[in-house]
C-alpha positions in Angstrom: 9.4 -87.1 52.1 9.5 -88.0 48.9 6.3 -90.2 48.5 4.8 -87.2 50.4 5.3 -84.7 47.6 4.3 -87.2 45.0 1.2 -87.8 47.2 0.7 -84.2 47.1 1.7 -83.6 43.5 -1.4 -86.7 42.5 -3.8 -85.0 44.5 -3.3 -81.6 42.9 -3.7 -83.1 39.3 -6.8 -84.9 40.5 -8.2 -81.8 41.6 -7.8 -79.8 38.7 -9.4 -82.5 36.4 -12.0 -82.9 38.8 -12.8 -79.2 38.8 -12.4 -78.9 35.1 -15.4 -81.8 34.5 -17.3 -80.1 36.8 -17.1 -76.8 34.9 -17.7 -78.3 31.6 -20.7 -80.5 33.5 -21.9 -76.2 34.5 -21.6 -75.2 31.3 -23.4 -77.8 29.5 -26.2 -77.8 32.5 -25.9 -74.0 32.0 -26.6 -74.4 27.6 -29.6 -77.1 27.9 -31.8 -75.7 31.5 -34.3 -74.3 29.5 -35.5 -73.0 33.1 -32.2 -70.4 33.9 -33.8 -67.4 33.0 -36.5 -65.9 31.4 -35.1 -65.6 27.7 -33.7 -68.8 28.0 -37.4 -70.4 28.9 -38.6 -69.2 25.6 -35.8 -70.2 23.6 -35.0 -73.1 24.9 -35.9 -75.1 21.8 -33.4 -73.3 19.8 -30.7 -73.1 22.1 -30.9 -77.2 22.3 -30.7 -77.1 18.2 -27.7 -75.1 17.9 -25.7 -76.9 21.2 -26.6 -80.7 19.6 -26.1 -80.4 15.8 -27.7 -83.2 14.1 -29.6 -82.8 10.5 -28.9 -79.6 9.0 -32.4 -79.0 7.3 -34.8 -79.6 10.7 -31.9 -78.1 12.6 -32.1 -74.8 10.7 -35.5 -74.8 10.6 -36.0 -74.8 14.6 -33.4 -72.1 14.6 -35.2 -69.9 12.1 -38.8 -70.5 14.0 -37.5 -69.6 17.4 -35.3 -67.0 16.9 -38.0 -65.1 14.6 -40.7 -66.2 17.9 -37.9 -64.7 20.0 -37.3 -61.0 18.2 -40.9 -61.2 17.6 -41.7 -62.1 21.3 -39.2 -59.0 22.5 -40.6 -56.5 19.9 -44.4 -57.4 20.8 -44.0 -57.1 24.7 -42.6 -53.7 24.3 -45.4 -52.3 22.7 -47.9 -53.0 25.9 -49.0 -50.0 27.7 -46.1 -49.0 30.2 -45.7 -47.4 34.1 -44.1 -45.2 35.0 -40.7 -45.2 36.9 -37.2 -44.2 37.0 -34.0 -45.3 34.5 -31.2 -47.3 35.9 -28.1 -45.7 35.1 -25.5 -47.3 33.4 -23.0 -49.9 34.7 -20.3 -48.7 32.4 -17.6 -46.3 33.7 -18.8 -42.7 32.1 -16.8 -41.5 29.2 -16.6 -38.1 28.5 -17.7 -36.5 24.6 -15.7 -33.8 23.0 -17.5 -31.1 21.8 -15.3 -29.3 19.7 -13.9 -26.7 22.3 -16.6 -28.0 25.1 -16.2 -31.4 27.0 -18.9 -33.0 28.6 -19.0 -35.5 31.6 -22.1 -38.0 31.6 -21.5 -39.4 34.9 -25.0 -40.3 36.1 -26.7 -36.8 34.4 -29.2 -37.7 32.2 -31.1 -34.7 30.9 -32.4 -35.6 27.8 -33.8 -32.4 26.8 -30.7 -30.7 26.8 -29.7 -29.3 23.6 -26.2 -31.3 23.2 -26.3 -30.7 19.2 -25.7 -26.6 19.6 -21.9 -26.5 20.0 -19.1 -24.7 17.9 -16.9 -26.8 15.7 -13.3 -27.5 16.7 -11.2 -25.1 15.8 -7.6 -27.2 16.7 -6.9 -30.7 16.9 -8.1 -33.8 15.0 -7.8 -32.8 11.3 -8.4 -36.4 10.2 -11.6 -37.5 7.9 -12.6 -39.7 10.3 -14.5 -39.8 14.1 -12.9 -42.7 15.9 -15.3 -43.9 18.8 -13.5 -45.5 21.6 -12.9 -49.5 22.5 -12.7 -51.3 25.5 -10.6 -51.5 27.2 -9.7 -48.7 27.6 -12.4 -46.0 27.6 -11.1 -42.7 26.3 -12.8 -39.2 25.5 -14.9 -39.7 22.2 -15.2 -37.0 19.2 -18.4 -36.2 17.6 -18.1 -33.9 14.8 -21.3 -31.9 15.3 -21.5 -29.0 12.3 -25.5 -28.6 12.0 -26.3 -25.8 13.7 -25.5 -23.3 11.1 -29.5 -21.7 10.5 -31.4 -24.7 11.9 -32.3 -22.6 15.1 -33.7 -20.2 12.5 -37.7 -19.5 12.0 -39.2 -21.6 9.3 -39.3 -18.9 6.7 -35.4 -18.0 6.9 -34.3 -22.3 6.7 -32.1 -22.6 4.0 -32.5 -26.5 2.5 -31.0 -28.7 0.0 -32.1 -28.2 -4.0 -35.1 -30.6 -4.9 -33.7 -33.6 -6.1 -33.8 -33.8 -10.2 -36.5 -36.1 -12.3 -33.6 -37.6 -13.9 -34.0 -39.6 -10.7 -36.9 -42.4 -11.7 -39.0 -41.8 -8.8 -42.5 -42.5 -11.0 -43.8 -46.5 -9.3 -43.8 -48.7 -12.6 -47.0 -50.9 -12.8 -44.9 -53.9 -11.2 -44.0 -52.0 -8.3 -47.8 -50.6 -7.7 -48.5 -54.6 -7.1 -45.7 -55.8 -5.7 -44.7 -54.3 -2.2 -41.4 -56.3 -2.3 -40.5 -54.2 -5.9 -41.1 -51.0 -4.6 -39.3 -51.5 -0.9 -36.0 -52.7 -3.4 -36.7 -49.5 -5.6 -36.7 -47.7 -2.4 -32.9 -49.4 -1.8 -31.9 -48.1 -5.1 -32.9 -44.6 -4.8 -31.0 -44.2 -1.6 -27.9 -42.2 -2.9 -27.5 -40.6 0.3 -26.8 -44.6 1.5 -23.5 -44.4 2.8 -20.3 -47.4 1.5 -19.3 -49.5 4.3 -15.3 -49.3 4.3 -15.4 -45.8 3.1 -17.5 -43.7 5.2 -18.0 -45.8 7.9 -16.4 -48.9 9.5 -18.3 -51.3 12.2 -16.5 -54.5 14.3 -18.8 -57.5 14.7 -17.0 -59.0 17.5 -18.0 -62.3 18.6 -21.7 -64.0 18.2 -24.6 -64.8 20.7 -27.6 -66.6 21.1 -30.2 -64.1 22.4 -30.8 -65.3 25.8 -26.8 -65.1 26.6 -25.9 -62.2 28.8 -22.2 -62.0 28.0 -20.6 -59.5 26.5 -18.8 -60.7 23.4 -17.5 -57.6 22.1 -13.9 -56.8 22.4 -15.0 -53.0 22.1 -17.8 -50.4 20.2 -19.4 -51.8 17.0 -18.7 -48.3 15.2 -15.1 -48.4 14.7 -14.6 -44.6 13.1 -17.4 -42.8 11.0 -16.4 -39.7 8.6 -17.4 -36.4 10.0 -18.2 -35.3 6.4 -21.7 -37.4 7.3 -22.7 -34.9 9.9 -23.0 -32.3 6.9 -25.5 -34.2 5.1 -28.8 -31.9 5.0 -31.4 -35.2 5.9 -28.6 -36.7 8.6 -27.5 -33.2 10.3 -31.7 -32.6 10.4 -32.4 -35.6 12.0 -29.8 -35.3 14.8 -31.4 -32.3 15.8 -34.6 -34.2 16.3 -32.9 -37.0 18.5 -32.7 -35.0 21.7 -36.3 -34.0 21.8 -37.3 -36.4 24.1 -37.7 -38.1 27.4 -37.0 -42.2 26.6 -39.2 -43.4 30.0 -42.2 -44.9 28.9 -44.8 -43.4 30.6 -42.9 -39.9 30.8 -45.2 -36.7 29.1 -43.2 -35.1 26.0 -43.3 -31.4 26.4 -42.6 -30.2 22.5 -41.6 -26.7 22.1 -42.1 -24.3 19.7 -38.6 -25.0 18.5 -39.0 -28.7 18.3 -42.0 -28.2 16.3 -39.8 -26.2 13.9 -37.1 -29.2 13.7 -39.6 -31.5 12.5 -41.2 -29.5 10.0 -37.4 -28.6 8.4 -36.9 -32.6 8.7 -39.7 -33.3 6.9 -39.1 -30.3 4.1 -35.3 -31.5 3.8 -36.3 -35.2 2.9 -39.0 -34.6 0.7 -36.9 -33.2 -1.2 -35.2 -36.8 -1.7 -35.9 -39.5 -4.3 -37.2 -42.1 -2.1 -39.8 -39.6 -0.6 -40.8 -38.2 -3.6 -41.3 -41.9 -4.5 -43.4 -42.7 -1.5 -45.3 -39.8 -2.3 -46.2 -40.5 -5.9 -46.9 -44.3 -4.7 -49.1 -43.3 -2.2 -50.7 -41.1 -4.6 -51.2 -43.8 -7.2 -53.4 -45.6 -4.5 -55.3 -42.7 -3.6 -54.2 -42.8 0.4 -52.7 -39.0 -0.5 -53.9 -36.3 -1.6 -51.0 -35.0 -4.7 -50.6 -31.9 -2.7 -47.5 -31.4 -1.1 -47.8 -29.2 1.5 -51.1 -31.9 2.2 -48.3 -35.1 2.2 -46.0 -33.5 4.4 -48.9 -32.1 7.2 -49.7 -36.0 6.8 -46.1 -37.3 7.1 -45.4 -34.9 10.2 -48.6 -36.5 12.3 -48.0 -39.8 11.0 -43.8 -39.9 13.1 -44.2 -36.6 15.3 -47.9 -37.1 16.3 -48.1 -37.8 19.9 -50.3 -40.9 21.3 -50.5 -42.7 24.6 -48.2 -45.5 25.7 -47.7 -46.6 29.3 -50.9 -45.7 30.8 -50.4 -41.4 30.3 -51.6 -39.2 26.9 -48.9 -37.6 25.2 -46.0 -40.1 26.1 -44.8 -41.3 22.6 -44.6 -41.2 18.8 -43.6 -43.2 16.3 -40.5 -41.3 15.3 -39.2 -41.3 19.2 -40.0 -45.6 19.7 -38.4 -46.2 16.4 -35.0 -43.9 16.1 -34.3 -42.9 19.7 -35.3 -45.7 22.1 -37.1 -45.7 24.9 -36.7 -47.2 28.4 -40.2 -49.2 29.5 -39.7 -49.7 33.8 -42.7 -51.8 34.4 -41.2 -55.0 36.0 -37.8 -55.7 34.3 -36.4 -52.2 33.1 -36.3 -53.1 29.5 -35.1 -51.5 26.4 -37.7 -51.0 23.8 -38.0 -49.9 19.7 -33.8 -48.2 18.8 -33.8 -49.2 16.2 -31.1 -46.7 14.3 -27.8 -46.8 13.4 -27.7 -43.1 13.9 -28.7 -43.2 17.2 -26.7 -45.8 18.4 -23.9 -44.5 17.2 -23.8 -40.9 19.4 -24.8 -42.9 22.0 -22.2 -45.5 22.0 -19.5 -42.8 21.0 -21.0 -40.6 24.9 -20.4 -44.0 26.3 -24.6 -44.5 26.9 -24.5 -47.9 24.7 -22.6 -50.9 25.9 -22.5 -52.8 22.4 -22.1 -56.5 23.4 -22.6 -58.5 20.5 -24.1 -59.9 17.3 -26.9 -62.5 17.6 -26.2 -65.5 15.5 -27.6 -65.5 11.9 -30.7 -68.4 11.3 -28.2 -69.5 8.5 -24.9 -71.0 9.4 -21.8 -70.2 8.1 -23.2 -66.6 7.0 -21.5 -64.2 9.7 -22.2 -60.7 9.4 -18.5 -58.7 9.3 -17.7 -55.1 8.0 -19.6 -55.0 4.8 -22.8 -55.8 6.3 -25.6 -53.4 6.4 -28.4 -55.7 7.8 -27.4 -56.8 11.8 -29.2 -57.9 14.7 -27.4 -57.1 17.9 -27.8 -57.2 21.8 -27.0 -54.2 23.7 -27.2 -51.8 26.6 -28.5 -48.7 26.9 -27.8 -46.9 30.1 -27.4 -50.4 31.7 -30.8 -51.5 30.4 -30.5 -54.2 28.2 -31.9 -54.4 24.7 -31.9 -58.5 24.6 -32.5 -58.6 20.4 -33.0 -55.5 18.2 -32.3 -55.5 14.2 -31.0 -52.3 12.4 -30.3 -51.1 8.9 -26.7 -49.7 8.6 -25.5 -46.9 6.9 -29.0 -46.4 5.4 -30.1 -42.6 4.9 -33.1 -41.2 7.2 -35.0 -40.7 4.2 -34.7 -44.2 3.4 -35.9 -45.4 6.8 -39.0 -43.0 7.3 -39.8 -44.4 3.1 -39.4 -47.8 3.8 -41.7 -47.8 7.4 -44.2 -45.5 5.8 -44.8 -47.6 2.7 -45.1 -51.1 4.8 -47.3 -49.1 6.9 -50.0 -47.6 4.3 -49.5 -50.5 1.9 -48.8 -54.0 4.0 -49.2 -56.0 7.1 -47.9 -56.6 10.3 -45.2 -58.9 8.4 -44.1 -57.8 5.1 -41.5 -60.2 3.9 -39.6 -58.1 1.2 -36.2 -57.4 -0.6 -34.3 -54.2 0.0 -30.8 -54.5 -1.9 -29.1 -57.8 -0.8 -31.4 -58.4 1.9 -34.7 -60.5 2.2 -36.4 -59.8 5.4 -39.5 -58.8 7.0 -40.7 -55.6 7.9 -42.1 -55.8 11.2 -45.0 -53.3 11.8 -47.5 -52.8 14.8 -50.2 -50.5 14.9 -51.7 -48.1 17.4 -55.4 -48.1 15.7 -55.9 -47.5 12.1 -53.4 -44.5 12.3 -50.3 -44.5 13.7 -47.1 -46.9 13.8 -46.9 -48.3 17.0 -43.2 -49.7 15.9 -41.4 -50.6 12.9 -38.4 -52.2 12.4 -36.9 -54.9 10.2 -36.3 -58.5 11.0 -33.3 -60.7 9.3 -34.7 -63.5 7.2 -31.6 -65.5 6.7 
């Protein structure tokens, strides 16, 4: 008996060794088949770079090329013309949103013309500065703080807006910045006093890092920790939440804008040219002769240029750059993909409904440079009702102003690849075109 359990005991232990080499042996085959998937095809190169180590120059330089053919590979295939077709819902449990007084169950409703801004402000319950969105496990009822509705439903002519912002603010382009494209985005960085202080009025969790074809999730829980509700008062950030549910994010779907819509873009564009770095796109622009030094002339132009509808996925009328850019849309040709979301904003109300599944950070083409809390550059990998955004890049904490400044002035004064300093960051401002006239997508790319 005794040999027998010993026999037994030996063959147990062998077992488990055995199956532990062979799930190292999977893993390994699963980090160097460059043929697995269709991400991992293309970045197969890079994925064999960071799993081997080896010289640390040639090694980051592999790691920089693919990853920057990879976002740019993602980015470019979304701007093809799209089908139509439906939106797979997502995988994630629904969470309910509190709307002050009013709750709200997403579970599988999707009506994305809804107006889900208009609701009263709660009367009892959380006092506290800040809006805590929920983390996994486990998924809990999420609080928005929502105060913008006060007059924005009004006609044009009875808008109240914020005071024009004072020429103490040095929003005249000096001669280096009319030459130098990179001076002028970093100008744009330092007029953003609307730019909101990591640590202060917002806090994000990183969670773990990912190479971009991994399909793990290696977030604990949501990337926006707690965001102060004071934000949602902000003239330019209350404005542009009111433009967010506008639209229909199927590719290929025709927008129907109303005459109220119409009147939320024009008070978005009044209320941020009020700002410093609008004022300071306009008198660049102007400098270069692309505008006329009218106002009323820049802000007609600056309404076509992001509201202005144009063709994409095969039908008239189905985008603009302002929807592609800040609200996302879903293309269903083939692979349901994720394409352009590429706000902070945005992705915060729809993480905080429970519509984003944050699942990561994508490692950084430098090593040993991790982004964490403080960081306001990030490119993550997410879902968006349980379509998955494989690489996107997004500027946190910026102001809308900022954004539509920055995108505009890359746009009318640069290239498709405009490598440029904004604060801290170098990177490259990614722009496609639709024609000679309208932004097809813009969005920014990490260059360390």
């Amino acid at each position: 008996m005794e040999g027998l359990i010993k026999g037994l005991i030996n063959v147990a232990l062998g077992d488990h060794g055995d199956n532990n080499n062979n799930n190292n042996n999977n893993r390994d085959e699963e980090e160097s088949n460059p043929n697995q998937s269709r991400d991992e095809r293309s970045i197969s190169t890079w994925a064999q770079v960071v799993s081997s180590g080896g010289d640390q120059d040639s090694t980051d330089q592999a790691w920089n090329s693919n990853r920057k053919e990879e976002e740019e590979r993602e980015e470019g295939r979304n701007e093809e013309w799209q089908t139509v077709g439906g939106v797979s819902h997502s995988r994630r449990r629904p969470q309910k949103v509190v709307y002050a007084e009013h709750e709200h169950d997403d579970d599988a409703q999707h009506d994305y013309n809804q107006n889900k801004w208009n609701r009263k402000e709660e009367e009892e319950g959380n006092s506290e500065d800040w809006e805590t969105v929920g983390r996994r496990p486990p998924e809990r009822p999420q609080k928005i703080w929502m105060d913008h509705a006060h007059g924005y439903k009004r006609p044009p002519s009875e808008q109240e807006y914020s005071d024009e912002v004072g020429y103490g603010a040095n929003i005249e382009p000096s001669e280096e910045e009319l030459v130098d494209l990179s001076q002028a985005c970093n100008k744009l960085w330092e007029l953003d006093s609307n730019r909101l202080i990591p640590g202060k009025d917002y806090e994000i969790v990183c969670g773990e890092g990912k190479k971009v074809y991994q399909n793990e999730d290696m977030a604990e829980g949501s990337l926006f920790n707690r965001l102060s509700k004071d934000i949602f008062r902000r003239p330019t950030y209350s404005r542009f939440c009111s433009l967010l549910d506008n639209y229909n994010p199927v590719v290929g779907s025709k927008e129907e804008v109303t005459t109220q819509e119409r009147q939320e873009q024009a008070a978005f564009i009044e209320e941020i040219s009020r700002t410093a770095p609008i004022k300071y796109l306009h008198k660049y622009l102007t400098s270069k002769g692309i505008v006329s030094e009218n106002c009323e002339d820049f802000k007609r132009m600056m309404t076509d240029l992001w509201f202005g509808l144009y063709g994409r996925g095969g039908a008239s009328s189905t985008s603009s750059a302002f929807e592609h850019v800040f609200v996302g849309e879903i293309k269903t040709r083939g692979e349901d993909e994720v394409s352009g979301f590429h706000n902070w904003l945005q992705f915060y109300l729809e993480e905080a409904k429970g519509r984003v599944n944050y699942q990561g950070y994508i490692f950084p083409r430098r090593r040993g440079e991790m982004p964490d809390s403080e960081t306001q550059l990030l490119t993550i990998q997410f879902e968006w009702n349980g379509v998955l955004k494989s690489v996107s890049s997004t500027l946190v904490g910026v102001s809308p102003e900022f954004e539509i400044a920055l995108y505009t002035l890359c746009f009318f004064m640069g290239g498709e690849d405009n490598h440029v300093q904004i604060g801290p960051y170098p990177v490259n401002i990614k722009i496609y075109r639709l024609g000679n006239d309208k932004i097809g997508s813009a969005f920014p790319i990490a260059e360390c």
